[in-house]
N, C-alpha and C positions, 0 to 999 in steps of 0.2 A: 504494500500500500504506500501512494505517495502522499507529499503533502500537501495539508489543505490552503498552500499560500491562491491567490486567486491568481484567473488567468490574466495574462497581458492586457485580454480586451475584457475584462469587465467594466460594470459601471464603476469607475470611480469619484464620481460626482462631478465633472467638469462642467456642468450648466446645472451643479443644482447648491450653488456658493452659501445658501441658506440654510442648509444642513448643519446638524451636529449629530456629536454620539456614534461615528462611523464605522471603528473598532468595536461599540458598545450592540453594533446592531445589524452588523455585518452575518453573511451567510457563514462566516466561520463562529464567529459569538452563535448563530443560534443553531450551529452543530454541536458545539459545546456544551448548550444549554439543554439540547435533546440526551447528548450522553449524559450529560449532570444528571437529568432526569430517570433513563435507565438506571443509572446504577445507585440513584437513590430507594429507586423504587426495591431491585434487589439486595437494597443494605435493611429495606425497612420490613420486607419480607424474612430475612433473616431472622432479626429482631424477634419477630412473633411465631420462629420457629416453622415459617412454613418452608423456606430452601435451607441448604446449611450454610454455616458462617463461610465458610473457602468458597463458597459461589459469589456472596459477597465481596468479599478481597480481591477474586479474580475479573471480577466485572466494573469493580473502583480503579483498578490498575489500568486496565484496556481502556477506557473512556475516554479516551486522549485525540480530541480533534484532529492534532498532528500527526495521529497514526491511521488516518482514512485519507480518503482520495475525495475530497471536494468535488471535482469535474465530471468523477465515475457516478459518484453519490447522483446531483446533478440528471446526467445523462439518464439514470436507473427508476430514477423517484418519477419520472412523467408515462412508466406504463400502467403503473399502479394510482400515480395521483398525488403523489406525499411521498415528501423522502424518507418515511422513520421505516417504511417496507424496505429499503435494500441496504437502510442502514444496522437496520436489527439482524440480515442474514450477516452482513460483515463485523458488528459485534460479538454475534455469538460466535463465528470462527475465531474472533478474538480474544473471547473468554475461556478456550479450549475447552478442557473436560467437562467446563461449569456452564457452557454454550446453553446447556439444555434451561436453565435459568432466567435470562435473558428477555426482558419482556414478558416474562411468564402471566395470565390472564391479562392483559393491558389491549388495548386499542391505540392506532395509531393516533387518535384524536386525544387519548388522554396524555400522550408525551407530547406533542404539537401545542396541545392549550397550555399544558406544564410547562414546556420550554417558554411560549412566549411570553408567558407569565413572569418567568424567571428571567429574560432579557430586558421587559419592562420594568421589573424592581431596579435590575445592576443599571439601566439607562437613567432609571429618574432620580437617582441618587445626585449624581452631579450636577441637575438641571437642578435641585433642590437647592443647593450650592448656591448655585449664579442665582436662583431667587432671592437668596439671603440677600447676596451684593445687590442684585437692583432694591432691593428692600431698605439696605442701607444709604444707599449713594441717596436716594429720592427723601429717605430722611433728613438727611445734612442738607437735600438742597430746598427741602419747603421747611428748614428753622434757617438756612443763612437768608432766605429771600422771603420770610414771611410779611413782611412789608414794601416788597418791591411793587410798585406796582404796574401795572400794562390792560393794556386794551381786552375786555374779551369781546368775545365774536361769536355771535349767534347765527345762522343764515348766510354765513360767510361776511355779513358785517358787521362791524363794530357796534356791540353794545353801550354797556358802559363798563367802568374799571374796576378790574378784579386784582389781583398779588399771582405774582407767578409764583408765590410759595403754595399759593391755595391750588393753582396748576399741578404743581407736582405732590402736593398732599395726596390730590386726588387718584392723580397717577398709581400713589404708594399704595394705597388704598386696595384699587385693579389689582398690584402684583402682589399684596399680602394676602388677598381673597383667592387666586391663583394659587398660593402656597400653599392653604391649607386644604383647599380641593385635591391637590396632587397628591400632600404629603397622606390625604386621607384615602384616596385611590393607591395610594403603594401598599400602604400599612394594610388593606385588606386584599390584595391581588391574592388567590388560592392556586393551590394545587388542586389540578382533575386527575379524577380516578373513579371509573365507575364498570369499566369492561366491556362488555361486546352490546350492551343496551342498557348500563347503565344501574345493572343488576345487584356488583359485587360479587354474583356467582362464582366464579373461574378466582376467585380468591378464599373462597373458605375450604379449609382444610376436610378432608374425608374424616365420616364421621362413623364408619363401619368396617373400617380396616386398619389395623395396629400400624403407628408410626415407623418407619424404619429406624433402624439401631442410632442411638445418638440424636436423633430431629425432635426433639422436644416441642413438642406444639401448644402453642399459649391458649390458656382458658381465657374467660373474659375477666377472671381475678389474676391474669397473669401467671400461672403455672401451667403446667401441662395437658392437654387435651389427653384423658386415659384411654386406649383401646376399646372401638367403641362407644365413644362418646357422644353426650345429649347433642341434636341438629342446633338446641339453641347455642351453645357454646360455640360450634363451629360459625355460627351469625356473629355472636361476639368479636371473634377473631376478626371475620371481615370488614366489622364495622369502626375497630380500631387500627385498619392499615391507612386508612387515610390519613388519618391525621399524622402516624407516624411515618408519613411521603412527605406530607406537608412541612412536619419538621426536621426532616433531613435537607430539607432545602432553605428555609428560612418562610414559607410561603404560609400564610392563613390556610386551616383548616376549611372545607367546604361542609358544608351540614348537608348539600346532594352533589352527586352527580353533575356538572351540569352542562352537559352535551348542548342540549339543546335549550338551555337557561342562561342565556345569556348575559345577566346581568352583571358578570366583573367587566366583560368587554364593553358593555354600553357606559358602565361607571369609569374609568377608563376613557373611553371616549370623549364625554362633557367633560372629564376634567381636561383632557387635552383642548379641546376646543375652547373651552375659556380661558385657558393658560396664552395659548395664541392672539385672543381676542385682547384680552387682558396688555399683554405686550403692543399688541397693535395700536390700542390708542395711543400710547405717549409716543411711538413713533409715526403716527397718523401727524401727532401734534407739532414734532421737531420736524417733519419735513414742510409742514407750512410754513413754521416760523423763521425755518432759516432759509428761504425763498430770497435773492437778493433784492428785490425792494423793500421785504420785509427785515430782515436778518435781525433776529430777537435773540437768536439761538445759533449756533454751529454746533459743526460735529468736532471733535479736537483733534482727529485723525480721519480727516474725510479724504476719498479717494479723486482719482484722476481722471481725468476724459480723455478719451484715442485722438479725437479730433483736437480741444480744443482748451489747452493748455493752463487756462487761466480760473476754471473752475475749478471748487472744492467739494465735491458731491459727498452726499450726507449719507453714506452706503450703509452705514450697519442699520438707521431708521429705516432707508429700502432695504433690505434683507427682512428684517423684519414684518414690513408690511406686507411683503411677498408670502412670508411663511406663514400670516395670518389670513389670506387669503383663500391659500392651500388646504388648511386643518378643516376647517366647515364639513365641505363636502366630503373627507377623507371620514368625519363623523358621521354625516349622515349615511356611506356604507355599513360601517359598524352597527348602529343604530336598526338600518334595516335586516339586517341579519337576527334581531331578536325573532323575527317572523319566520320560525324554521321548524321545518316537520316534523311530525313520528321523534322516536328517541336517540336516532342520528343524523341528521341534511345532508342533503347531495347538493352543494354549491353553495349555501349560506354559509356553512362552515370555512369552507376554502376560500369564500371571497372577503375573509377579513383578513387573511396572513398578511396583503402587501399592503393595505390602508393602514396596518395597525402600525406595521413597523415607520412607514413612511410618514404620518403622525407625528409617530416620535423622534423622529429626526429632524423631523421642523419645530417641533418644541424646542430641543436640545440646542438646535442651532438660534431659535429666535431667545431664547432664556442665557444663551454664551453672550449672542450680539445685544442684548438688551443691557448687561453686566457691563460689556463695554461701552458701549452709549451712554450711559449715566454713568460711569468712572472718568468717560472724556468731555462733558457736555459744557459748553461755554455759554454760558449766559451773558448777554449783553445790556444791563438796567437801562444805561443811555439807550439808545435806541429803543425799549420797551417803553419810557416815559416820551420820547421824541414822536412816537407812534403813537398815544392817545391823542385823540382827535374830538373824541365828548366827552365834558367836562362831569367832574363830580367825584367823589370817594370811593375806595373799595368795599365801605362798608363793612360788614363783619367777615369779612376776610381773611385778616389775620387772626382773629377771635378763633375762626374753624381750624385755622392751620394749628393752635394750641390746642384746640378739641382733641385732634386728630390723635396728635403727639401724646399727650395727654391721657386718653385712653389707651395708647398701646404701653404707656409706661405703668398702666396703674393692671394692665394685665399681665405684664410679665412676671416669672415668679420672685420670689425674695427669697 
């Protein structure tokens, strides 16, 4: 087997500058995250005594993305539908004697929803991150400018005057609402596990044939299932592999199945979509404002023009307003895929893999570009005051900008 580096001509994003999280969500990350998955699954089957522990060990050892062929996988996975079909025969060659183990009762949907499950934890970790930094930078910049004041603009014209601190309170606002959406769509993404219809069947251990020498089989008090043993015990068993999939991975226990229950992907979803939307207004707002008849605002590190040498283009704002653009509709697939048959879909299911991922790479990428944008953002007051044009006060403007503040200090803990 060779390696999983990609090939020459893959995507590697050159028209899509809006991305992040590349390594985090690449086809290598989520072969990885598919092995992660098998060989959790056989560490937690272990566990409850249904394979033996050296099936375990020998399938934790193999799971090594590095030791399969990407392009083979690839090419193999489009007769069947799903690569976890011709990744499971080359696993269990890989697992040798303990082959027989390997996926044992699982569906390729319950490693596919597992893995992506487990790509989207390891990706929003870092997007968490960069919300912190927009979180902060937007703090400092609605207490340094809470009495600045400027134009605002309704209708595309000038109102009357607001505080660009109360601009970017509001801002903070968007990305702190954002934060706790995500961070609360991480903390419950699950492990799936449910078998060939979502039964658990193909996971309870036999309950009319003595264990083989050494395979101690868990009761639902955690001791051995005896020779023979009550059907309900053997239900026990199965009902405590999930959670212990779940915790081999770091992923929330599911209470079902949920093949066709879609609801981590939908929650998932809106939280992606407002995370986007969220990011999008304040660079909605810095690409107005730093308009050259306007210029209230620059970017600190804006880019260049092919043509025309004298501009300062405000690129990480467009990056961002591209990625928020993108996410909507990348939700409304997710979304419709809750409408999915019987207790597996033929096409609901698969038509989430490439919106989910792709999602989360314009998150990642508009949550990095956002961090920078507010670490680099040049406020210009002269020009903000030079730009009012109807007369009068901001009113309690600065008043809300202490609300704001205010509040999120009287929430933090002590």
């Amino acid at each position: 087997m060779t390696s999983a580096d990609p090939e020459p001509q893959s995507d590697l994003g050159l028209l899509s500058p809006m991305r992040g999280a590349a390594e985090a969500t690449g086809d290598v990350a989520v072969l990885q995250a598919m092995l992660d998955a098998e060989a959790a699954l056989t560490r937690a089957q272990a566990a409850l005594g249904l394979v033996p522990a050296e099936a375990a060990e020998a399938v934790s050892a193999a799971a090594r993305a590095d030791l399969f062929s990407l392009p083979d996988l690839v090419a193999r996975a489009r007769s069947g539908g799903n690569p976890v079909i011709p990744l499971v025969r080359d696993l269990r060659e890989a697992a040798g004697p303990y082959g027989e183990h390997v996926h044992r009762g699982a569906t390729s949907q319950d490693i596919v929803d597992t893995a992506l499950m487990l790509v989207a934890r390891r990706t929003l970790g870092p997007v968490l991150a960069d919300l912190d930094r927009v979180i902060g930078g937007l703090t400092e910049l609605a207490a340094r400018h809470r009495d600045t004041p400027m134009a605002a603009r309704t209708l595309t014209q000038q109102a009357v005057p607001t505080t660009f601190g109360l601009k970017a309170a509001g801002w903070r606002e968007l990305a702190a609402a954002a934060r706790t959406r995500l961070a609360a769509a991480r903390a419950t993404l699950p492990a799936q596990l449910g078998g060939a219809a979502g039964t658990l069947a193909a996971f309870q251990p036999p309950t009319n044939t003595p264990p083989p020498a050494g395979d101690a089989r868990a009761s639902a008090e955690g001791g051995p299932i005896p020779a023979g043993g009550r059907p309900g015990e053997a239900v026990a068993v199965a009902l405590r592999l999930p959670g212990r999939f779940a915790a081999e991975l770091g992923l929330a226990e599911p209470l079902l199945p949920w093949h066709v229950l879609r609801t981590p992907i939908a929650d998932l979803a809106g939280a992606l979509a407002f995370t986007a939307g969220a990011l999008g207004k304040p660079a909605a707002d810095v690409l107005v404002l730093s308009r050259t008849e306007i210029g209230e605002l620059s970017e600190g590190v804006g880019g260049g023009s092919s043509s025309m040498p004298h501009k300062h283009n405000p690129v990480r704002a467009t990056m961002i307003a591209a990625a928020a653009r993108q996410v909507p509709p990348l939700a409304a697939i997710l979304y419709g895929s809750l409408a999915a048959e019987d207790e597996r879909p033929s096409g609901a299911w698969h038509a989430e893999w490439q919106p989910l991922r792709e999602a989360l790479r314009l998150v990642a990428g508009a949550a990095r570009d956002a961090a920078e944008l507010v670490a680099d953002l040049r406020v210009h007051p002269d020009r903000m005051r030079a730009n009012v044009a109807v007369p009068g006060d901001p009113g309690a403007a600065p008043a809300l900008v202490d609300l704001v503040l205010n509040h999120d200090q009287d929430k933090a803990p002590h």
